[in-house]
N, C-alpha and C positions, 0 to 999 in steps of 0.2 A: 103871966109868965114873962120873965125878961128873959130877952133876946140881946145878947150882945155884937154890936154891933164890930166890923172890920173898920178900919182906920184905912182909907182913901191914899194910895200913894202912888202918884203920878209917875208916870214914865218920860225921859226926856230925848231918847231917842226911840227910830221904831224897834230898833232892835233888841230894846231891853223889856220888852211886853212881858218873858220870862222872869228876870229877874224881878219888876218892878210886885209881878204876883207873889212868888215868893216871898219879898220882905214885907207884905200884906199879912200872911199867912201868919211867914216866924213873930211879929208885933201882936196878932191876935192871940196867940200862945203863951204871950210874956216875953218874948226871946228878942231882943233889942237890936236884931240886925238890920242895917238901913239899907236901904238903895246905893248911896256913893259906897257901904263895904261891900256889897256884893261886887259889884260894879269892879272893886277894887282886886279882889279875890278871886270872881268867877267872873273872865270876859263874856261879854254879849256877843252871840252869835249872827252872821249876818243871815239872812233869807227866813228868819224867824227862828223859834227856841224849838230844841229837839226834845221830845219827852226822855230821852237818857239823860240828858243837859238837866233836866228837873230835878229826876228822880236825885243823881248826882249829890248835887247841890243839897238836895234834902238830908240824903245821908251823911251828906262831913258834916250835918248842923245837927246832929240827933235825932232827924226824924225819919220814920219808918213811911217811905212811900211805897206805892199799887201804882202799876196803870191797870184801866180797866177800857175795856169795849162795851159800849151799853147801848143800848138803846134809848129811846128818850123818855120812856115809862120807868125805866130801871135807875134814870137821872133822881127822880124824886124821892128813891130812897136811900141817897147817899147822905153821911153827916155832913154838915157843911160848917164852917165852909173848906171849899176842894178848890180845885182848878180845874176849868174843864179846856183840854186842848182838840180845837176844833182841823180837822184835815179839810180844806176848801179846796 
């Protein structure tokens, strides 16, 4: 079975933890959106990314986001790949 893989794209502030996943996400889909346009489009939040901030950002690019509460057995049945926004 191939497995495709995500294409690695770094974050250069801490603030852009959010965005940097995103433009992870829209490249694994074919959608050519980088980090410096997010970056440019959608600022980075300070204190870290809000899941509205996600969802957001998903929809003015066409995609259809969820948030969800799971548990961690309920993790292994998501399609992936996702984003998982952790509350510490």
């Amino acid at each position: 079975m191939f497995i495709k893989r995500v294409k690695l794209i770094l974050q250069s502030e801490d603030s852009e933890c959010g965005q940097a996943c995103l433009a992870m996400i829209f490249n694994y889909y074919g959608y050519g959106i980088s980090l410096p346009e997010l970056r440019k489009n959608h600022s980075a939040q300070t204190g870290g990314t809000k899941v509205s901030y996600l969802m957001e950002t998903c929809n003015d690019h066409g995609f259809r986001a969820i948030a969800y509460s799971l548990t961690i057995e309920e993790l292994r049945k998501l399609t992936l790949p996702c984003i998982l926004h952790w509350n510490f």
